[in-house]
C-alpha positions as CSV (number, residue, x, y, z in Angstrom):
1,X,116.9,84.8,75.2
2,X,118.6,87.8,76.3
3,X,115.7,90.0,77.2
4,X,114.6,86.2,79.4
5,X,117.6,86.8,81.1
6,X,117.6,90.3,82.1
7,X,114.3,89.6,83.4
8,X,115.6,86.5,85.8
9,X,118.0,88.9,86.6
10,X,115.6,91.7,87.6
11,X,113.6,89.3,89.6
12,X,116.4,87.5,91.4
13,X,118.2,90.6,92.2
14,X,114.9,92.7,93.5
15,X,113.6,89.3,95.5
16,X,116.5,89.2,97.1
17,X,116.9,92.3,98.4
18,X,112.7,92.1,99.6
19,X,113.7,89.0,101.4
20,X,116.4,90.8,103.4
21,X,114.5,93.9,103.6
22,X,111.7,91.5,104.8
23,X,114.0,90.0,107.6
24,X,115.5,93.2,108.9
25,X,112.5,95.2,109.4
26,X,110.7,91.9,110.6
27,X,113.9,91.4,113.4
28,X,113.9,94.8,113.9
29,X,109.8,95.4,115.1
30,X,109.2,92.5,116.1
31,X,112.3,93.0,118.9
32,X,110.7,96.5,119.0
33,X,107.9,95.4,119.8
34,X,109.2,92.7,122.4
35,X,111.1,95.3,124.5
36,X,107.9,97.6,124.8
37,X,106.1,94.8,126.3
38,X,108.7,93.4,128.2
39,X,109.3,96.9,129.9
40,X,106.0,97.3,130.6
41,X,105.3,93.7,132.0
42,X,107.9,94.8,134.6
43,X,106.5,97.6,136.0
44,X,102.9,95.6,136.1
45,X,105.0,93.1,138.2
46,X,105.7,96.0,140.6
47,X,102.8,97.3,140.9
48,X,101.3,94.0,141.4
49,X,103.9,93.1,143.9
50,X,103.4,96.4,145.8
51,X,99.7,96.3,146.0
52,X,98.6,98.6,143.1
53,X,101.5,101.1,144.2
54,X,105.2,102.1,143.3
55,X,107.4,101.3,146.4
56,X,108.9,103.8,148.4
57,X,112.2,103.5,150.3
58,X,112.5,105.6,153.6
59,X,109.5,108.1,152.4
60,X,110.9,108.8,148.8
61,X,114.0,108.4,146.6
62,X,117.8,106.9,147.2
63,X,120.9,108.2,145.6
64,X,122.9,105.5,143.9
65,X,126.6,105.3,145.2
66,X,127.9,105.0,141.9
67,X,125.9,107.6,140.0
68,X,123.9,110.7,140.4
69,X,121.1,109.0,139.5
70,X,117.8,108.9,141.3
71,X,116.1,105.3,141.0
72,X,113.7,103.3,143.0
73,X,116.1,100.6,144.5
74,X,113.2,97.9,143.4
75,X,113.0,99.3,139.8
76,X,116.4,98.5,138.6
77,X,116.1,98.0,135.3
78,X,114.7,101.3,134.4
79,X,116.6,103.5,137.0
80,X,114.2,106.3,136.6
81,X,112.5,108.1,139.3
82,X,110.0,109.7,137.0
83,X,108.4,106.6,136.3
84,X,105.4,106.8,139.1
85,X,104.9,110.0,137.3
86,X,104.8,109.3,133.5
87,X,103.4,105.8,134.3
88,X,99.2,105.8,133.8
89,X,97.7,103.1,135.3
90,X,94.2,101.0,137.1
91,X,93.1,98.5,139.1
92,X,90.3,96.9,139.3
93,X,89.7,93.8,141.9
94,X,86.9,90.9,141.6
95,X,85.0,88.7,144.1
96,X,86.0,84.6,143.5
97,X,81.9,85.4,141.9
98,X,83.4,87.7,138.9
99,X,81.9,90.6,140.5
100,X,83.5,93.5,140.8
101,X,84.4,94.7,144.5
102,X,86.4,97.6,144.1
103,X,88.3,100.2,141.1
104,X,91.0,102.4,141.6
105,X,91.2,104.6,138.8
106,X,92.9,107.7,140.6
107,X,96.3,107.5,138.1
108,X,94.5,107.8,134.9
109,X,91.8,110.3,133.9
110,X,91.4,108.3,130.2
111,X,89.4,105.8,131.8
112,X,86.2,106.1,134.2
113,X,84.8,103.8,137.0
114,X,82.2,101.7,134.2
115,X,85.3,101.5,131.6
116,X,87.4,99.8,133.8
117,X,84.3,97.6,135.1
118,X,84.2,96.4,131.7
119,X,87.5,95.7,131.1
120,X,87.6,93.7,133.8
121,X,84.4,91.6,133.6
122,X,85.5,90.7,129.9
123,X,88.7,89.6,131.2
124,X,87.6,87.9,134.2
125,X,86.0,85.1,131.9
126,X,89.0,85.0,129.5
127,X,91.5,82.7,130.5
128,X,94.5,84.6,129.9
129,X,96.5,85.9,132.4
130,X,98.5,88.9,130.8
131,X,97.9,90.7,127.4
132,X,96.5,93.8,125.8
133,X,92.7,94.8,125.8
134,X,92.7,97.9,123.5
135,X,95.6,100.2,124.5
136,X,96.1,98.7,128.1
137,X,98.6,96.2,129.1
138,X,97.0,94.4,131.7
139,X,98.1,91.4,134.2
140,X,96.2,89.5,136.6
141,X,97.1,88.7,140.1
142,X,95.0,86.2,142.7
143,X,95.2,88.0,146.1
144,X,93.2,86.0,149.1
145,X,91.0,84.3,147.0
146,X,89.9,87.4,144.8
147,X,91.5,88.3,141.3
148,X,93.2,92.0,140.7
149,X,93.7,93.0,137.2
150,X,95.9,95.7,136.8
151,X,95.7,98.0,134.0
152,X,98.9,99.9,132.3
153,X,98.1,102.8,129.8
154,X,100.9,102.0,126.7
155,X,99.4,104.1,124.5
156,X,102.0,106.6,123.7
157,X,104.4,103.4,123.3
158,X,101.8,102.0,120.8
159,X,102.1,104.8,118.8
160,X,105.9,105.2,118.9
161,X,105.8,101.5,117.9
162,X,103.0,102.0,115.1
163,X,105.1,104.8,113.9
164,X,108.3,103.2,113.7
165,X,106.2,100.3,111.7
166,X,105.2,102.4,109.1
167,X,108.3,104.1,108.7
168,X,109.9,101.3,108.5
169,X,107.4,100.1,105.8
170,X,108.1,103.5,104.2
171,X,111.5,103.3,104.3
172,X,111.8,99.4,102.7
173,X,109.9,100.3,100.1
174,X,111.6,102.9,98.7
175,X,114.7,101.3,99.2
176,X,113.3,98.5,97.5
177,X,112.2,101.0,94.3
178,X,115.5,102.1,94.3
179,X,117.2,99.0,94.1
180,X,114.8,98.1,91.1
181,X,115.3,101.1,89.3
182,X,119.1,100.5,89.7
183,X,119.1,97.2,88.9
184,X,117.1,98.0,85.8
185,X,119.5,100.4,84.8
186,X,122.5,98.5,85.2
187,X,121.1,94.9,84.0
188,X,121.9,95.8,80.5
189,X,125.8,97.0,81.8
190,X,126.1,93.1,83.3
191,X,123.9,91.4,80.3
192,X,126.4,93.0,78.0
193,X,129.0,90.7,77.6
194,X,126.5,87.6,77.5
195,X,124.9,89.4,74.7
196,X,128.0,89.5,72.3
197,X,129.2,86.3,73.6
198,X,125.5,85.2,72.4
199,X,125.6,87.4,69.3
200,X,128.8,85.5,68.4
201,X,127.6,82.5,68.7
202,X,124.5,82.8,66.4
203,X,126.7,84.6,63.9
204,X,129.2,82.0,64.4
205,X,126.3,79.0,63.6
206,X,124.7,81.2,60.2
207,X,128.4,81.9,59.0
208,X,129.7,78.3,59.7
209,X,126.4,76.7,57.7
210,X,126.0,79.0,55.0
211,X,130.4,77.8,54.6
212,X,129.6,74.2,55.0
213,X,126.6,74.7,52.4
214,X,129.2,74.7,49.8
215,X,131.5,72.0,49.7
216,X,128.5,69.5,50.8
217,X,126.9,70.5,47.1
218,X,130.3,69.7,45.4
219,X,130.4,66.5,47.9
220,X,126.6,65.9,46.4
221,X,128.0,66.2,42.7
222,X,130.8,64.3,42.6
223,X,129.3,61.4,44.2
224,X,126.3,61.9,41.4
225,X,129.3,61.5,38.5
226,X,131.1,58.6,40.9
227,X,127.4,56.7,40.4
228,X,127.2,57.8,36.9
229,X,130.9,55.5,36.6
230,X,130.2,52.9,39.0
231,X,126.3,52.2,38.8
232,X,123.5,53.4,41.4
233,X,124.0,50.1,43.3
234,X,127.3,51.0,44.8
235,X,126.7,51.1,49.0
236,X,129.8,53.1,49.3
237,X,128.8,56.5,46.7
238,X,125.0,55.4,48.3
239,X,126.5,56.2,51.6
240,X,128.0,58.8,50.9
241,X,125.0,60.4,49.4
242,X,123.3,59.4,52.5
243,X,125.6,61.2,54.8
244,X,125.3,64.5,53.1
245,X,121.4,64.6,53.5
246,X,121.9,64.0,56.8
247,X,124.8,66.6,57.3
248,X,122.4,69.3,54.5
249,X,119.6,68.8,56.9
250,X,121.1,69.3,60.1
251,X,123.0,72.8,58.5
252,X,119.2,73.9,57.7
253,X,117.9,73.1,60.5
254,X,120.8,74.8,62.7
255,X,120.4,78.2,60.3
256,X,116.7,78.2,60.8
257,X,116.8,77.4,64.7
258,X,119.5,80.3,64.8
259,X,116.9,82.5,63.0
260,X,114.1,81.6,64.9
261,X,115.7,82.3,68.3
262,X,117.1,86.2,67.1
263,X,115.2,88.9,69.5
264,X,113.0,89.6,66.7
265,X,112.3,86.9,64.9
266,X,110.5,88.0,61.2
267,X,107.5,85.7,61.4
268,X,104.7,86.5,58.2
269,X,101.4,85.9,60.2
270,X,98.4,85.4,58.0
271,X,95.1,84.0,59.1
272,X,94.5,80.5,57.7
273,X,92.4,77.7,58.2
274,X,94.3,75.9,60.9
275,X,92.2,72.9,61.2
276,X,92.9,71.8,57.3
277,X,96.5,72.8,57.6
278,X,96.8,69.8,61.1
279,X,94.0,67.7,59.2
280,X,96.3,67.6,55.9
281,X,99.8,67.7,57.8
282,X,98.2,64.7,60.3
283,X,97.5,62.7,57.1
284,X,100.9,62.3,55.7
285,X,101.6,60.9,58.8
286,X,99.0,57.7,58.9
287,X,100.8,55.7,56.5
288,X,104.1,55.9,58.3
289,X,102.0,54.5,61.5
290,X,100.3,52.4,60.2
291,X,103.6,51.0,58.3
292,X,105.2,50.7,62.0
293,X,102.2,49.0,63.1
294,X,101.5,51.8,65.3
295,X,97.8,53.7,66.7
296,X,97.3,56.8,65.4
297,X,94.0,58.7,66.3
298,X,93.2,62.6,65.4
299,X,90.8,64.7,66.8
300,X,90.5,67.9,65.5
301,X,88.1,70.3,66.5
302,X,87.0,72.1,62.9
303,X,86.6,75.8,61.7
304,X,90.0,76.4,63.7
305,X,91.8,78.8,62.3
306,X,95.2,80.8,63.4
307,X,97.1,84.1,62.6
308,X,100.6,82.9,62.2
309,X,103.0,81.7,59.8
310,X,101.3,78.5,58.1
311,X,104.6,77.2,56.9
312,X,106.2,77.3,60.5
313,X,103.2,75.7,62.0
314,X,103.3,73.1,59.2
315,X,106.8,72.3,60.4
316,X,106.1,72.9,64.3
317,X,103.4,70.0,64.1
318,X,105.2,67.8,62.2
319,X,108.2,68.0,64.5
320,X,105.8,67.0,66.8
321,X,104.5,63.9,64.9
322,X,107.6,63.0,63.7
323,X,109.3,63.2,67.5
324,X,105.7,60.7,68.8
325,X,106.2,58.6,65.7
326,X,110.0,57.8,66.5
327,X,110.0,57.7,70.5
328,X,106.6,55.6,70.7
329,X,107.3,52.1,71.6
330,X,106.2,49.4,69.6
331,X,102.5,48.6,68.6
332,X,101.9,51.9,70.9
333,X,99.2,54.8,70.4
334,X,99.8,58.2,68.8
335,X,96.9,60.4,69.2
336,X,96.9,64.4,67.5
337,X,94.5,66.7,69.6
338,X,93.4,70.3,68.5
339,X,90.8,72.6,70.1
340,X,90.0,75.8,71.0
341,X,90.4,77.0,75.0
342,X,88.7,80.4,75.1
343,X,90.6,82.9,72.8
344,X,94.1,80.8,72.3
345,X,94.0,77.0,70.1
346,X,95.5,74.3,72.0
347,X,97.2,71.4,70.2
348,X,98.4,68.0,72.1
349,X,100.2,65.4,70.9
350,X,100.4,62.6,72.6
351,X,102.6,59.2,72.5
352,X,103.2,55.9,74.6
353,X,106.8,54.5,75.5
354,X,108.6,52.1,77.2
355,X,109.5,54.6,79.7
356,X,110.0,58.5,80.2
357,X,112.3,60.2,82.2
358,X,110.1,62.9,83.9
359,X,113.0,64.6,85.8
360,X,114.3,65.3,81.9
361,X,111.2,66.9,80.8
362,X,112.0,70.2,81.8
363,X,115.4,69.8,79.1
364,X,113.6,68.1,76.6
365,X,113.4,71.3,74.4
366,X,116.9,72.2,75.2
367,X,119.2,71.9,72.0
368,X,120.9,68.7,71.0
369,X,119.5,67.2,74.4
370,X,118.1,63.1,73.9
371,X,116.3,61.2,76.4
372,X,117.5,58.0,75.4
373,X,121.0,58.4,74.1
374,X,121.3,55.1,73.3
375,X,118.7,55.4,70.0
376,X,120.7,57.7,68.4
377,X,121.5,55.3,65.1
378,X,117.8,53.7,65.4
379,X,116.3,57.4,65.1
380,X,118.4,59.2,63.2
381,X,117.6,62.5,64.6
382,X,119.9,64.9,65.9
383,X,118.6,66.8,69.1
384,X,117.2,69.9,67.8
385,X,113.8,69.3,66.5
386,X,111.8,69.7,69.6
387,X,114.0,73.4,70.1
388,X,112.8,74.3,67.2
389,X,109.2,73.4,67.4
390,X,110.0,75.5,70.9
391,X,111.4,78.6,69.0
392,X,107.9,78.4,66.4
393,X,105.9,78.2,69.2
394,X,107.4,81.4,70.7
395,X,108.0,83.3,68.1
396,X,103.9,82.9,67.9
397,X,103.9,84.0,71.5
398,X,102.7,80.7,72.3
399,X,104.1,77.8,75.5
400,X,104.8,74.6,74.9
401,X,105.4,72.2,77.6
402,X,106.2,68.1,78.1
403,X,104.1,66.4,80.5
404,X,104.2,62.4,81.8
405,X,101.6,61.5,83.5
406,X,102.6,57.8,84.4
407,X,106.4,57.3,83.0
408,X,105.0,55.4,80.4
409,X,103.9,58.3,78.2
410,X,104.4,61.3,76.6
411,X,101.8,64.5,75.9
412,X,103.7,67.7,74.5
413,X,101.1,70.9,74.8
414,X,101.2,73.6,72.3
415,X,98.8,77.0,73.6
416,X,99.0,79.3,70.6
C-alpha cells in the first residue's frame, strides 16, 4: 500500500510540474513566435505601402524631438534607422494571367531571378494572402489589376526562434529530471508518517485479534458446560455459541487480511493443477445452489495449472462463489469461468441481481464496504471478503476487477 502511494505521489507531483512546464514554455514560444511575425508583417506592410521601398522623409533620416534617436517617422514601432539595411527582401509582380511581369531581387543576394519566379507562381495559385514559404515571410498586394508578392528574408529570426525552442526544450526537461529525482528522494521523507500511522494500524488489528482470541475460547467453553446444565436445545447458550463463530471468524479473517496486505506478504507458491483445485472448490458449491434454487454453470478450461499458493487460491475462489451465491437474486444464474489468456489464467465469476450499483464498483474491494447495507442480517457477512480475495490476488501479482454490464449483473475478473 505504501510503495502504491509513493508511486501516486511520484506521478502526481512530476505531472504536475510537466503540465506547468508544458504551459510556460508553450506561452512563452508561441508569443515568441507571434512577435517575430507580427514585426515582420509590419515592415511587409511598408514596403508594400511604399511600392517595394522604405520611405524617405526630406532625402533621409529625422531626429526625434524627444530622443536622440534616428527613426523613419513611418516606422514607429521599431524606431530604428538600420532597418533598410539589416532588412533582406524581394518582389516579384504578376500579370491578372499568373505570369510573371517583373522581379526585383536587388536587396537579397540568397535568392536569384528563377527562385523568386517560383515562389511566386506557387503562390499565385494558393489562396492565401500572407504566410511563410520556406524562410520568407511573404504578403501579397493587388496593385492596378496585377498582384505583387513581396518577399522578407526571416531567416536569422527563424533561427533565434528555433534556438530558443530547443533551449527551452532543453531547459524543461532537465528541470523536469530534477524535480523527479527530488521528488524521489524526498517521497519517502513525506510517506513517513503515513507509514507508521499505517504500521500501527496493522499492528494494532494482529495485537487486538490475537487478545480477543482468548476470552472468545473461554466464552466458547463456558457456554459448552452452560449446555452441558441446561440441554443443547437452549436458544439462548445456542446464540451465544452462534455469536462467537461469528465474532472467531471475523478476528481470522481481520489477522489474515492484515497479513496479506504487509509489503511483503510470505506467499508459498507451488505449481499445482489449478483446474482440479476450481473443479473440486466449484463442487462444494452446487449443492448450496441448487438448495437456493439457484443456476450454477462451470466452465473450466482443463490442464490449467498455476504457481501460487493453492490454499490462498482455494479461499480466493471461494470468496468469490460465496460473495455470487449470497448477492444473486433469487432463481438467478451463477456461472464459474476459467481459461488460459496467453501466459496469465483468467478466472470469472459471474452472478445476476436485482440491481448493481456501478458507480460503487470501483469500492467494492474496499474493506468493510456493502452495496446493499440493508442485507446485512440476511447475509451475514461482514465487508471484508472481497478485500481479501483482492489482497490473494495481489500478493499473486495478479488484478482483479468488478464489472456491470447492464445493472442487473455482476462479473468479478481474476488475471493471475
Amino acid at each position: 500500500m505504501i510503495k502504491k502511494l509513493r508511486r501516486k505521489f511520484f506521478a502526481i507531483s512530476v505531472l504536475s510540474v510537466f503540465l506547468v512546464l508544458l504551459v510556460i514554455m508553450s506561452t512563452i514560444n508561441i508569443l515568441n513566435y507571434s512577435r517575430m511575425v507580427n514585426d515582420s508583417d509590419k515592415v511587409l506592410h511598408v514596403l508594400a505601402e511604399n511600392n517595394g521601398e522604405f520611405p524617405k522623409r526630406n532625402g533621409g533620416f529625422k531626429r526625434g524631438k524627444k530622443s536622440n534617436d534616428w527613426f523613419f517617422d513611418e516606422l514607429s514601432p521599431d524606431k530604428s534607422p538600420e532597418l533598410p539595411y539589416e532588412s533582406r527582401y524581394f518582389t516579384v509582380r504578376l500579370s491578372q494571367e499568373g505570369s510573371v511581369t517583373s522581379v526585383d531581387t536587388g536587396r537579397i543576394a540568397a535568392i536569384d531571378t528563377e527562385t523568386a519566379k517560383e515562389y511566386a507562381e506557387e503562390l499565385w495559385e494558393s489562396s492565401r494572402t500572407s504566410g511563410f514559404v520556406s524562410n520568407y515571410r511573404f504578403l501579397k498586394k493587388d496593385d492596378n489589376g496585377d498582384t505583387v508578392i513581396l518577399f522578407l528574408d526571416c531567416r536569422s529570426r527563424m533561427d533565434a526562434f528555433r534556438t530558443f525552442l530547443v533551449y527551452s526544450v532543453m531547459v524543461s526537461l532537465m528541470g523536469m529530471v530534477a524535480v523527479a529525482a527530488l521528488v524521489l528522494l524526498l517521497s519517502r521523507m513525506a510517506m513517513k508518517p503515513v507509514q507508521e500511522s499505517y504500521e500501527k494500524q496493522k499492528s494494532f488489528i494482529t495485537d487486538a485479534g490475537h487478545e480477543i482470541k482468548t476470552p472468545l475460547t473461554i466464552i466458547d467453553a463456558d457456554a459448552s458446560i452452560l449446555e452441558m446444565d441446561c440441554g443443547e436445545d437452549n436458544e439462548w447458550i445456542q446464540d451465544i455459541r452462534a455469536q462467537v463463530r461469528r465474532l472467531t471468524d471475523l478476528t481470522k479473517d481481520l489477522i489474515y487480511l492484515s497479513r496479506m496486505e504487509e509489503e511483503r506478504p510470505q506467499v508459498q507458491k507451488i505449481e499445482f493443477p489449478l483446474s482440479e483445485v476450481l473443479t473440486e472448490t466449484a463442487q462444494s458449491f452446487q449443492s448450496l445452489a441448487k438448495v437456493q434454487e439457484k443456476t450454477f454453470s462451470v466452465e473450466i478450461e482443463p490442464m490449467l495449472s498455476l504457481c501460487g499458493d493453492e490454499k490462498a487460491i482455494t479461499q480466493l475462489l471461494s470468496i468469490l462463489l460465496d460473495n455470487a451465491l449470497k448477492y444473486s437474486d433469487a432463481h438467478g444464474a451463477i456461472s464459474l469461468k476459467a481459461f488460459a489468456k496467453g501466459r496469465n489464467v483468467c478466472i470469472e465469476v459471474f452472478n445476476t441481481a436485482e440491481s448493481v450499483n456501478t458507480a460503487g464498483l470501483d469500492r467494492l474491494f474496499d474493506r468493510f464496504y456493502r452495496v446493499d447495507k440493508s442485507r446485512n442480517s440476511e447475509t451475514g457477512g461482514y465487508g471484508i471478503g472481497l478485500s481479501i480475495a483482492k489482497a490473494v490476488t495481489e500478493a499473486h501479482k495478479g488484478r482483479i476487477t468488478a464489472s456491470s454490464a447492464d445493472g442487473k449483473s455482476l462479473t468479478i475478473t481474476v488475471i493471475l
